[in-house]
PQR file with spaces between the fields and no chain letter, atoms N, CA, C, O and H, PARSE charges and radii, in Angstrom:
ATOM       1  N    UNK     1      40.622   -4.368    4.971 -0.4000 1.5000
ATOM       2  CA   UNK     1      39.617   -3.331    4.884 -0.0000 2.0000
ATOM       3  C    UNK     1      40.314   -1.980    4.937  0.5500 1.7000
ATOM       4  O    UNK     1      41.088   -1.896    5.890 -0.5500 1.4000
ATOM       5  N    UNK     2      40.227   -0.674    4.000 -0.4000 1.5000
ATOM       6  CA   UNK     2      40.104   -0.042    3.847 -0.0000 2.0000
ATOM       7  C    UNK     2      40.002    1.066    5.125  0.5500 1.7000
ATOM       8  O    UNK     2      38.868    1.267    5.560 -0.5500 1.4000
ATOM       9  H    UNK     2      39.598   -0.742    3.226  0.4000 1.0000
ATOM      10  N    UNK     3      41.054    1.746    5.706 -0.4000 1.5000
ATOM      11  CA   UNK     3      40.185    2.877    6.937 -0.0000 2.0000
ATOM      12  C    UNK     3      40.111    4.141    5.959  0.5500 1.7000
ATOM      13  O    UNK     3      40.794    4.325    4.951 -0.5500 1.4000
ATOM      14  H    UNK     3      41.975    1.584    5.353  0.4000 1.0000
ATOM      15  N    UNK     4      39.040    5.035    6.540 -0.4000 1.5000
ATOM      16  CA   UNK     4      38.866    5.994    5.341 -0.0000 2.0000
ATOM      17  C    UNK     4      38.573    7.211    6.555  0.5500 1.7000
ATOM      18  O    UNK     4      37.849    6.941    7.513 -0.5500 1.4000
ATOM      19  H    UNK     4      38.486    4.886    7.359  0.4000 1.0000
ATOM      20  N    UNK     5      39.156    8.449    6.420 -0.4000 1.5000
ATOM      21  CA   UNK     5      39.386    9.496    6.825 -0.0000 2.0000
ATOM      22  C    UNK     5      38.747   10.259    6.761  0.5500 1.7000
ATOM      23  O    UNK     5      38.080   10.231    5.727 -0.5500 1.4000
ATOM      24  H    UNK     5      39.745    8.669    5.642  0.4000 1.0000
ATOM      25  N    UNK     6      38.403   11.671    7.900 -0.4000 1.5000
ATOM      26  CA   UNK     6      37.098   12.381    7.945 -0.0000 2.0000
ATOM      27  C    UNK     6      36.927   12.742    5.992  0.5500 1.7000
ATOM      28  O    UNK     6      35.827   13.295    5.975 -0.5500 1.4000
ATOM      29  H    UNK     6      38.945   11.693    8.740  0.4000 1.0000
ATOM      30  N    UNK     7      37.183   12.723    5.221 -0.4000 1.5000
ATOM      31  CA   UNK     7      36.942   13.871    4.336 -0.0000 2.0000
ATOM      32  C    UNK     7      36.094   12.844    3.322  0.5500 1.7000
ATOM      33  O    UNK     7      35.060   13.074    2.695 -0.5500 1.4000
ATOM      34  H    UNK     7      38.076   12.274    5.235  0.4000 1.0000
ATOM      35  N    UNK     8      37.091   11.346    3.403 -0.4000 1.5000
ATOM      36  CA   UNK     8      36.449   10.406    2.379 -0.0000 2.0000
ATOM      37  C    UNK     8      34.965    9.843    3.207  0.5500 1.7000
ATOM      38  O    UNK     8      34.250    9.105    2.529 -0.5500 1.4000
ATOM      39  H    UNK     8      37.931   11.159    3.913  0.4000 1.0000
ATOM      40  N    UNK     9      34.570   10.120    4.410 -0.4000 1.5000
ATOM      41  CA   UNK     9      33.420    9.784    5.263 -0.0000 2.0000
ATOM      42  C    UNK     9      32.668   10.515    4.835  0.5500 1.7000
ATOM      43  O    UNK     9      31.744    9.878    4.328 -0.5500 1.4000
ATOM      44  H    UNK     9      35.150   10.719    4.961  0.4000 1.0000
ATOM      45  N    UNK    10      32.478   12.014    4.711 -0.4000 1.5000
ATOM      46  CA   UNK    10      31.778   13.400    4.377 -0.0000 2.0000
ATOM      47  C    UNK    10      31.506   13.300    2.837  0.5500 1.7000
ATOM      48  O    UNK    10      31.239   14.412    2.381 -0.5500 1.4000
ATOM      49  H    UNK    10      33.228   12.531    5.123  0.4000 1.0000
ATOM      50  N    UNK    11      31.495   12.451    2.039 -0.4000 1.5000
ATOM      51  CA   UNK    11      31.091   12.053    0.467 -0.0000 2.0000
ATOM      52  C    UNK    11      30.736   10.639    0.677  0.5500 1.7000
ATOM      53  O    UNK    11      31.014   10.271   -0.465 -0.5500 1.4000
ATOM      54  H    UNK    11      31.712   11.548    2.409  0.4000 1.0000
ATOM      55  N    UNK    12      30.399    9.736    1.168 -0.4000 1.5000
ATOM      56  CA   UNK    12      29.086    8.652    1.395 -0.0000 2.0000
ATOM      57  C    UNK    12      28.295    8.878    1.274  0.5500 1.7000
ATOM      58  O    UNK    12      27.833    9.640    2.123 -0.5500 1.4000
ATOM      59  H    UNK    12      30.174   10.034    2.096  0.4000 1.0000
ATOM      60  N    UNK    13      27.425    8.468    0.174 -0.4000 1.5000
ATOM      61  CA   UNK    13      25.776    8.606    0.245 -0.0000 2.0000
ATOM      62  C    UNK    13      25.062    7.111    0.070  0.5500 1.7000
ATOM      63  O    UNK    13      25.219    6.435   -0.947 -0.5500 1.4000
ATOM      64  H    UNK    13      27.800    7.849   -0.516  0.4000 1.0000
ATOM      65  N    UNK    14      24.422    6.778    0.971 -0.4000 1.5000
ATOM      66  CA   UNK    14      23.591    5.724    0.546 -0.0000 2.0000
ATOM      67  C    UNK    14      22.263    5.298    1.011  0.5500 1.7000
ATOM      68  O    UNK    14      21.401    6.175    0.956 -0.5500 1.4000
ATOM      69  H    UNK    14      24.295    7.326    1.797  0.4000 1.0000
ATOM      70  N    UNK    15      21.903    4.139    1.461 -0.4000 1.5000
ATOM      71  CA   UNK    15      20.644    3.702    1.609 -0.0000 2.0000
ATOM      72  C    UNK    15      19.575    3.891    0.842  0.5500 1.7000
ATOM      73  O    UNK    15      19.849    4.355   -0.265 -0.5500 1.4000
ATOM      74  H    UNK    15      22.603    3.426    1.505  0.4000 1.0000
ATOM      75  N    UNK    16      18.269    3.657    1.085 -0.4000 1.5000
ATOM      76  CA   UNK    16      17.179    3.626   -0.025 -0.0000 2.0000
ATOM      77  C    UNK    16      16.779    4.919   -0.254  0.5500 1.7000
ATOM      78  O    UNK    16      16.984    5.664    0.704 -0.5500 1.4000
ATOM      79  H    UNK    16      18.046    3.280    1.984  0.4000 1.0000
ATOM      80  N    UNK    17      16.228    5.466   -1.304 -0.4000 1.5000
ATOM      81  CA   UNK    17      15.766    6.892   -1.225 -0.0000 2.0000
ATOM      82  C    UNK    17      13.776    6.479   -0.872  0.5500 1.7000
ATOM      83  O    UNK    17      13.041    7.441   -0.647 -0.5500 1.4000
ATOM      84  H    UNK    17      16.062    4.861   -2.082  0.4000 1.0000
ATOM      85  N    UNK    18      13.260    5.243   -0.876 -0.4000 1.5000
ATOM      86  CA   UNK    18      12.196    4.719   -0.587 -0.0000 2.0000
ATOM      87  C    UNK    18      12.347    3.951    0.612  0.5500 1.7000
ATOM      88  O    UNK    18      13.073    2.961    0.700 -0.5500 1.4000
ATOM      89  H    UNK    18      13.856    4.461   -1.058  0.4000 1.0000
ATOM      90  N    UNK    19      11.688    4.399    1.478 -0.4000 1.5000
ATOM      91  CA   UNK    19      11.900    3.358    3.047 -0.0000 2.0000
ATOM      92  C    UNK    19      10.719    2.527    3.353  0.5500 1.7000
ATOM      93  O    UNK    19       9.625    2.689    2.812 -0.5500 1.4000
ATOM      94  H    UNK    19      11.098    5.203    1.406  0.4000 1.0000
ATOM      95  N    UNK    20      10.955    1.728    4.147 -0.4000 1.5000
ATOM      96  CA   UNK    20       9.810    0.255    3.868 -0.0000 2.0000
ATOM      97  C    UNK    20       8.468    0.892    4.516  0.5500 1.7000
ATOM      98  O    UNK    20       7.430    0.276    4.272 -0.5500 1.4000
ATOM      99  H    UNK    20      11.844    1.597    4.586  0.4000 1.0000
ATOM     100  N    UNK    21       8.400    1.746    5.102 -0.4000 1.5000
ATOM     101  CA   UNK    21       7.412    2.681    5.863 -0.0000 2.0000
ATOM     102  C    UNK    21       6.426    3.477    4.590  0.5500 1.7000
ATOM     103  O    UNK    21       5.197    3.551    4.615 -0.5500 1.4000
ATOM     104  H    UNK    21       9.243    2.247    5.299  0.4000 1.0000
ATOM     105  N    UNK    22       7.054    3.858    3.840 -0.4000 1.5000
ATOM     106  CA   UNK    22       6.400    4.644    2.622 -0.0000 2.0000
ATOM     107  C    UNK    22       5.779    3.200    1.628  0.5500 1.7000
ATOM     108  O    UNK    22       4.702    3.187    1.033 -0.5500 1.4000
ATOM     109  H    UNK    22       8.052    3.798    3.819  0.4000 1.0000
ATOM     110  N    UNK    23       6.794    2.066    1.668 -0.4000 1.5000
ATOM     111  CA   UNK    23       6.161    0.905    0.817 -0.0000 2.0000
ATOM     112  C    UNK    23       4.841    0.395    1.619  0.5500 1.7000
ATOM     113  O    UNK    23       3.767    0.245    1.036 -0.5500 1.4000
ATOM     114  H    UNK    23       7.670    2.076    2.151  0.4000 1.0000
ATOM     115  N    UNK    24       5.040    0.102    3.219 -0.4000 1.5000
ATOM     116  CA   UNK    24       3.529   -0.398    3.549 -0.0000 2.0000
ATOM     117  C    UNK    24       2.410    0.150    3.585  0.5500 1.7000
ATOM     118  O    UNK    24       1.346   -0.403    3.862 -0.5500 1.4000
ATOM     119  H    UNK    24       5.912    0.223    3.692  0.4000 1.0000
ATOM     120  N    UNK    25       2.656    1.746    3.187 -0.4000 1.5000
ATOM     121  CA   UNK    25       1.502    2.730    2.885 -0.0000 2.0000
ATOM     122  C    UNK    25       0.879    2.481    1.959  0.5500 1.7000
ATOM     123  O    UNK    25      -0.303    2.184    1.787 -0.5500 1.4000
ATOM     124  H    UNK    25       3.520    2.196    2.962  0.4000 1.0000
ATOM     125  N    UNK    26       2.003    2.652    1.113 -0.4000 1.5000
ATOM     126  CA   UNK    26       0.946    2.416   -0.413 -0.0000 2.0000
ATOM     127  C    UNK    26       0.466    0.752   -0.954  0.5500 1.7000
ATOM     128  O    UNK    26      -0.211    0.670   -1.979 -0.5500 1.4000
ATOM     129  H    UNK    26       2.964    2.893    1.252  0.4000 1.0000
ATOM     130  N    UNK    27       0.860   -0.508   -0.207 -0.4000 1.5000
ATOM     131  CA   UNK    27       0.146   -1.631    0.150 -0.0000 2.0000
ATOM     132  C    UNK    27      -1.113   -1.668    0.945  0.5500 1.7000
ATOM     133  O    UNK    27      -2.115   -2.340    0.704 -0.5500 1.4000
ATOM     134  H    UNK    27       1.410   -0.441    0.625  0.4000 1.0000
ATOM     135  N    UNK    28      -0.855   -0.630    2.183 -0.4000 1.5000
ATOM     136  CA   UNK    28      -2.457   -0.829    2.578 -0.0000 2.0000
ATOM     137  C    UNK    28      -3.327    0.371    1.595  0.5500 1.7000
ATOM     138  O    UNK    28      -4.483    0.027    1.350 -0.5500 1.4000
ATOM     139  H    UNK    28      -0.040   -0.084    2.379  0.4000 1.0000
ATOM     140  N    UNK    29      -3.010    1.377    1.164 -0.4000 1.5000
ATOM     141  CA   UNK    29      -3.749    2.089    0.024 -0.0000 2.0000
ATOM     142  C    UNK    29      -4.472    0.993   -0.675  0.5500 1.7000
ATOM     143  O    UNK    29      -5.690    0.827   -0.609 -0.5500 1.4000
ATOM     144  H    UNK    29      -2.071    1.657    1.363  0.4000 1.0000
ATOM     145  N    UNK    30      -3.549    0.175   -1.423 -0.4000 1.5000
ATOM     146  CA   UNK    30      -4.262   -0.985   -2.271 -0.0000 2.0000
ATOM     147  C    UNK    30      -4.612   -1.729   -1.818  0.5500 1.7000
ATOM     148  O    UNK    30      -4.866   -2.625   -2.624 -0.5500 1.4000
ATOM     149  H    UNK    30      -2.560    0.309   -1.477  0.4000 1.0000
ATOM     150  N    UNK    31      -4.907   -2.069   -0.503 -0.4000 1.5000
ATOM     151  CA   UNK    31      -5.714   -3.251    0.052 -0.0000 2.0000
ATOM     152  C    UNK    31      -6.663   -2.641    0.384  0.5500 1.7000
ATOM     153  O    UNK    31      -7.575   -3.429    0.632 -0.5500 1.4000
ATOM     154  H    UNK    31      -4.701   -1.341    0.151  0.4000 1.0000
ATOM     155  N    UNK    32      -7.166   -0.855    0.635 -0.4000 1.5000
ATOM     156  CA   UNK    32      -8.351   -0.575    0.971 -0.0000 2.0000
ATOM     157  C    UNK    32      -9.265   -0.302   -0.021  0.5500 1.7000
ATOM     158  O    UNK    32     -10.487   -0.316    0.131 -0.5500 1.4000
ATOM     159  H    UNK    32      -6.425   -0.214    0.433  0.4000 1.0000
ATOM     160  N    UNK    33      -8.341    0.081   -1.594 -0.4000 1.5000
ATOM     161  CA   UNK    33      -9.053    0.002   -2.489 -0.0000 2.0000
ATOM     162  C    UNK    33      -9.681   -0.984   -3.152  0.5500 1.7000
ATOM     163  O    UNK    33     -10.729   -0.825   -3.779 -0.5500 1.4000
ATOM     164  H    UNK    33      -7.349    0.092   -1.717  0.4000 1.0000
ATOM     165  N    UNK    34      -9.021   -2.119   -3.032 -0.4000 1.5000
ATOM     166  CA   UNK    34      -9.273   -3.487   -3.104 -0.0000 2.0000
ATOM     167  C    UNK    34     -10.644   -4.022   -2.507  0.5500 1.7000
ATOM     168  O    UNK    34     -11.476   -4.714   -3.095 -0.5500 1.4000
ATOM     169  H    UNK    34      -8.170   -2.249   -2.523  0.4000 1.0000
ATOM     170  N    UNK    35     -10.687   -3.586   -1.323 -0.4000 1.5000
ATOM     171  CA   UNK    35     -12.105   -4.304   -0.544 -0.0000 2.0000
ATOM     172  C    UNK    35     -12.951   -3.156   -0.907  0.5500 1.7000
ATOM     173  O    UNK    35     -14.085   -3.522   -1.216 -0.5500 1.4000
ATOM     174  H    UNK    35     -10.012   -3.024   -0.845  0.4000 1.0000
ATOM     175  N    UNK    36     -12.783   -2.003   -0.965 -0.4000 1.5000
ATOM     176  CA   UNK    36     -13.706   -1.040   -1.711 -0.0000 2.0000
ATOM     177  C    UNK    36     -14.096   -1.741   -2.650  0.5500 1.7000
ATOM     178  O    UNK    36     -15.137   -2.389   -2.539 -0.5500 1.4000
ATOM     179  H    UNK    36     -11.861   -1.706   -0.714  0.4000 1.0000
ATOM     180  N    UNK    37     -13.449   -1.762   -3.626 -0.4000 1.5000
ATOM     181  CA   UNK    37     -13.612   -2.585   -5.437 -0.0000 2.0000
ATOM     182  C    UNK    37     -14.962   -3.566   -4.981  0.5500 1.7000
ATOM     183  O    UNK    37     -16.085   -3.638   -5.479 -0.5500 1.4000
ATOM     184  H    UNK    37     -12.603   -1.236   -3.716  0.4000 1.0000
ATOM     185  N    UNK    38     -14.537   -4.062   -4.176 -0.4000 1.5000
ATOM     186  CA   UNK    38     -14.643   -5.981   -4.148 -0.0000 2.0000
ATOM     187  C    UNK    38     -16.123   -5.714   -3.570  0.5500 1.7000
ATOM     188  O    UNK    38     -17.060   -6.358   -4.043 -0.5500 1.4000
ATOM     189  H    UNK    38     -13.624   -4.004   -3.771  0.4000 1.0000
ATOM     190  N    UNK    39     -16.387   -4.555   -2.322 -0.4000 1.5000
ATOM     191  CA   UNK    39     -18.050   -4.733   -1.783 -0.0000 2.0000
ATOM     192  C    UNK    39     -18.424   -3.690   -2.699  0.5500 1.7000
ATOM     193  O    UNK    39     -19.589   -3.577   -2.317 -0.5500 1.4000
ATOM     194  H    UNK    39     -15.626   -4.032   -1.939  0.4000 1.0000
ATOM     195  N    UNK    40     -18.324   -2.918   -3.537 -0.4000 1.5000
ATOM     196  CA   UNK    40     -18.915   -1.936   -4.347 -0.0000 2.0000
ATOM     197  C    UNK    40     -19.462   -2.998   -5.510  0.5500 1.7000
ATOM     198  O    UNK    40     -20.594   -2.772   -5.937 -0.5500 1.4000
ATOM     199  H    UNK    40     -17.378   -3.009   -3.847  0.4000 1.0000
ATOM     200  N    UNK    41     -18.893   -3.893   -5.937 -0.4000 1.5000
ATOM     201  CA   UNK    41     -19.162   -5.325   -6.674 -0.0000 2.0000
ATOM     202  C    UNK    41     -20.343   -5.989   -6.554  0.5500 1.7000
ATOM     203  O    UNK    41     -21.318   -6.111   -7.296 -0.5500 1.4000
ATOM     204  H    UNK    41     -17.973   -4.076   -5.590  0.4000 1.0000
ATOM     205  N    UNK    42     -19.991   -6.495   -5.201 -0.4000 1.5000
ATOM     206  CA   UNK    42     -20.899   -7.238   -4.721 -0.0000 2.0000
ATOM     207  C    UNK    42     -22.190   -6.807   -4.023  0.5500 1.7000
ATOM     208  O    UNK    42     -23.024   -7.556   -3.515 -0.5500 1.4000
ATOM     209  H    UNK    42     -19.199   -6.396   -4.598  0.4000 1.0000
ATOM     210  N    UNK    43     -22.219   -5.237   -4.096 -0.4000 1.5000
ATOM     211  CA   UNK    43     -23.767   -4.867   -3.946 -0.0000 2.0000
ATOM     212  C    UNK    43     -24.208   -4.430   -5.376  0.5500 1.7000
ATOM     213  O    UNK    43     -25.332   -3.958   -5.546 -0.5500 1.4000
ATOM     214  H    UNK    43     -21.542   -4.628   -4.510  0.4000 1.0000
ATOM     215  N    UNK    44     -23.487   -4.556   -6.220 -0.4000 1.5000
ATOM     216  CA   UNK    44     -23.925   -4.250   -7.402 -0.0000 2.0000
ATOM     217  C    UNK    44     -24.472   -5.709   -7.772  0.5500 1.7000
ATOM     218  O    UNK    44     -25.617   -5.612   -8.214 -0.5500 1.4000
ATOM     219  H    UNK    44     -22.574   -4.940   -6.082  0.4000 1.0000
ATOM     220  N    UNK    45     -24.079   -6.846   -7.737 -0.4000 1.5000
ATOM     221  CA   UNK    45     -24.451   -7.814   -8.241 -0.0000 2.0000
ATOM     222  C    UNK    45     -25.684   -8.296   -7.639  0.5500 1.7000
ATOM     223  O    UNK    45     -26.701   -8.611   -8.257 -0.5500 1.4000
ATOM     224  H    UNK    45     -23.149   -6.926   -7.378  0.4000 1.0000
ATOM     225  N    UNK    46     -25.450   -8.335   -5.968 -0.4000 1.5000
ATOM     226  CA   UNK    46     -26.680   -8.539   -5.490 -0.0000 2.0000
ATOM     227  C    UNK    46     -28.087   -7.761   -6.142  0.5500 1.7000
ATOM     228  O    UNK    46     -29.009   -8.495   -6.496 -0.5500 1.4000
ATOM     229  H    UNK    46     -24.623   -8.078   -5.466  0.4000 1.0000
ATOM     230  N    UNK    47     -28.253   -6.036   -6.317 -0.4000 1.5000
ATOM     231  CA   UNK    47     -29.100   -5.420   -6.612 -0.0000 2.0000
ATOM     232  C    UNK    47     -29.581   -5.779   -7.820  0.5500 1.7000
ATOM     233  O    UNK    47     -30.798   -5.850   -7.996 -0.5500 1.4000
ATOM     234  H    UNK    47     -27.503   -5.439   -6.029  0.4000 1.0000
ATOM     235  N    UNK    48     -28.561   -6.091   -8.952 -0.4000 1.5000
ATOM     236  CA   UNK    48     -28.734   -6.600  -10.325 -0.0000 2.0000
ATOM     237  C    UNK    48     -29.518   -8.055  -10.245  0.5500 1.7000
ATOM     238  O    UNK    48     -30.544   -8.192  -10.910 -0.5500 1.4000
ATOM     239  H    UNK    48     -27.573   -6.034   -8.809  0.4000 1.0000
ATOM     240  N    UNK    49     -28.975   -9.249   -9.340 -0.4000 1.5000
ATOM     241  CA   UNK    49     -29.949  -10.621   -9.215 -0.0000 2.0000
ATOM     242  C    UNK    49     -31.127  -10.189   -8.315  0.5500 1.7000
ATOM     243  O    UNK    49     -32.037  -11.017   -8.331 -0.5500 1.4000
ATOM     244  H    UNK    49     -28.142   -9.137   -8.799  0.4000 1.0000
ATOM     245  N    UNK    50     -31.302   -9.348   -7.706 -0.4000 1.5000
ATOM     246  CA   UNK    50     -32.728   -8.838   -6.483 -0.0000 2.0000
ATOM     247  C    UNK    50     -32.329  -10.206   -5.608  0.5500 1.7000
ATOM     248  O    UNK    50     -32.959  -11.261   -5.529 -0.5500 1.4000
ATOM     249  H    UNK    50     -30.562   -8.675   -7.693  0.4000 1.0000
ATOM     250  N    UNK    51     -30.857   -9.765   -4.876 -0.4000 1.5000
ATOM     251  CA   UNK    51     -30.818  -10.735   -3.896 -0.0000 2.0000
ATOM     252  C    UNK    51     -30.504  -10.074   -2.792  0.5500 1.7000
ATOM     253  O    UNK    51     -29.454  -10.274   -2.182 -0.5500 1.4000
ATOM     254  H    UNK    51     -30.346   -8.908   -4.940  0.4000 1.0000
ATOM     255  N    UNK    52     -31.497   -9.129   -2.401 -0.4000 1.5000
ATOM     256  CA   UNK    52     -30.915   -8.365   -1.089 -0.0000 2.0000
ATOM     257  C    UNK    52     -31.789   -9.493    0.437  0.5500 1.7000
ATOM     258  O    UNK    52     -32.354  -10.565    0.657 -0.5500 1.4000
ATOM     259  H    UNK    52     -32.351   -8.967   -2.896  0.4000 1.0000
ATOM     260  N    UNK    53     -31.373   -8.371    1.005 -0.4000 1.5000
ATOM     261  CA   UNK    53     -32.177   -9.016    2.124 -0.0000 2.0000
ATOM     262  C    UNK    53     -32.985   -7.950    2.744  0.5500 1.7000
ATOM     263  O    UNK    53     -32.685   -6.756    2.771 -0.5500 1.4000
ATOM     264  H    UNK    53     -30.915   -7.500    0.826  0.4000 1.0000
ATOM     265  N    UNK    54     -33.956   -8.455    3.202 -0.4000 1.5000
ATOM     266  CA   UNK    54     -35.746   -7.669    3.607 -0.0000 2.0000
ATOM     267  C    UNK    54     -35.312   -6.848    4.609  0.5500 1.7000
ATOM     268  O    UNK    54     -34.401   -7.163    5.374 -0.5500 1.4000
ATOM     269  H    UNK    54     -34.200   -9.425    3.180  0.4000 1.0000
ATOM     270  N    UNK    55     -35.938   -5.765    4.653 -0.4000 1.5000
ATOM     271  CA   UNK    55     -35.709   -4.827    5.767 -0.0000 2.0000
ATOM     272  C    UNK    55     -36.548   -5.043    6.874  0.5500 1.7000
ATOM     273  O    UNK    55     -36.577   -4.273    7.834 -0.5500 1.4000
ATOM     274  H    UNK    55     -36.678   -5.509    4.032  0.4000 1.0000
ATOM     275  N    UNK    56     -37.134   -5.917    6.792 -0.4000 1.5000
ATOM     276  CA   UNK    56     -38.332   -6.028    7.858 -0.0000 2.0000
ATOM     277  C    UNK    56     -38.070   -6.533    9.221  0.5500 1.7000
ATOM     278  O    UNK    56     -38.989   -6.617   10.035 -0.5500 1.4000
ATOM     279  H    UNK    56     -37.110   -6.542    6.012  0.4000 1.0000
């Protein structure tokens, strides 16, 4: 292995420029839009068959 000296240390760049913190954001984004989608659906379908339920 290689030892590498202050100057070749001070020009390393790496790791992700996306961190897994910013990825589970925008997974739960799409899982809330998702169940949005999904009951915005399903009161549409209900209202369309007149399958609600009685307010009484």
């Amino acid at each position: 292995m290689k030892v590498l000296n202050d100057n070749e240390l001070d020009v390393i760049y790496g790791g992700a420029t996306i961190s897994g913190t910013v990825i589970n954001a925008f997974t739960n984004i799409i899982k809330v839009l998702f169940d949005a989608g999904h009951s915005v659906g399903s009161a549409i379908r209900r209202i369309s068959e007149n399958n609600l339920c009685p307010l009484e």
